[in-house]
C-alpha positions as CSV (number, residue, x, y, z in Angstrom):
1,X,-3.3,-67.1,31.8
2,X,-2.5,-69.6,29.0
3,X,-6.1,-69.0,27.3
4,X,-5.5,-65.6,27.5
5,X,-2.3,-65.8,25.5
6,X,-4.6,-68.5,23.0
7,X,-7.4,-66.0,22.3
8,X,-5.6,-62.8,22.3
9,X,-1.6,-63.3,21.5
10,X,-1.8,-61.7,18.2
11,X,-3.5,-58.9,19.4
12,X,-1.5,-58.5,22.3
13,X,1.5,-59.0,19.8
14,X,0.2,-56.6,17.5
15,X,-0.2,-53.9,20.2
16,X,2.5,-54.1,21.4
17,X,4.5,-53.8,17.6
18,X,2.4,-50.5,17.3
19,X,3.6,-49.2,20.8
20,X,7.1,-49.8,19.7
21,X,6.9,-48.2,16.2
22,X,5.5,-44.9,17.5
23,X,8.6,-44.5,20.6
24,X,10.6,-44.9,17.8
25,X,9.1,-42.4,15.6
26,X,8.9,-40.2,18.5
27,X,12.8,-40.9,19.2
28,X,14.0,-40.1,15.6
29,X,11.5,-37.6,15.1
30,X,11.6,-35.9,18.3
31,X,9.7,-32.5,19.1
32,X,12.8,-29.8,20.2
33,X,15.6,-28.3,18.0
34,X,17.6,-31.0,18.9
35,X,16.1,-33.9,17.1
36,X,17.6,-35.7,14.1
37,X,15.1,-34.9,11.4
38,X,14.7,-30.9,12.7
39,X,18.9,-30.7,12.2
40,X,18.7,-32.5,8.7
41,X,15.4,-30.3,7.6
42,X,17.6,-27.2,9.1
43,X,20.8,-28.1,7.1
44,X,18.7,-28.7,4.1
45,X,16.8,-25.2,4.3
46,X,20.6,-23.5,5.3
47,X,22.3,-25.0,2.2
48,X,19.8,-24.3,-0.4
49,X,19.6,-20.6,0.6
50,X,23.2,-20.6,0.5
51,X,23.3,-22.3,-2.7
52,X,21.0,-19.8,-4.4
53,X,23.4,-17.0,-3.1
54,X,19.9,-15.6,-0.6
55,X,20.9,-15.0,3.2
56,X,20.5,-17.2,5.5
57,X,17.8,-16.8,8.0
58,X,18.5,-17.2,11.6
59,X,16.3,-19.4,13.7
């Protein structure tokens, strides 16, 4: 077990780094309605048509 760890640590660390950036990617980014960066792209799209006086479209 310990030369395991010797020859492939960094890799195993590295993998491991990369697994945890993508679930939290997938956690802010979501793939419903009800994920943070759909709400703030949806408030963003909802403000600008109301700032240009337009109507607002419903989802």
């Amino acid at each position: 077990m310990d030369e395991i760890f010797k020859q492939y640590g960094s890799t195993i660390i590295t993998v491991l780094a990369i697994i945890a950036v993508i679930a939290v990617i997938k956690l802010v980014i979501g793939n419903d309605a009800n994920s943070i960066v759909y709400e703030a792209f949806a408030n963003l799209i909802k403000s600008f048509y109301k700032d240009a006086g337009g109507v607002i479209p419903q989802a």
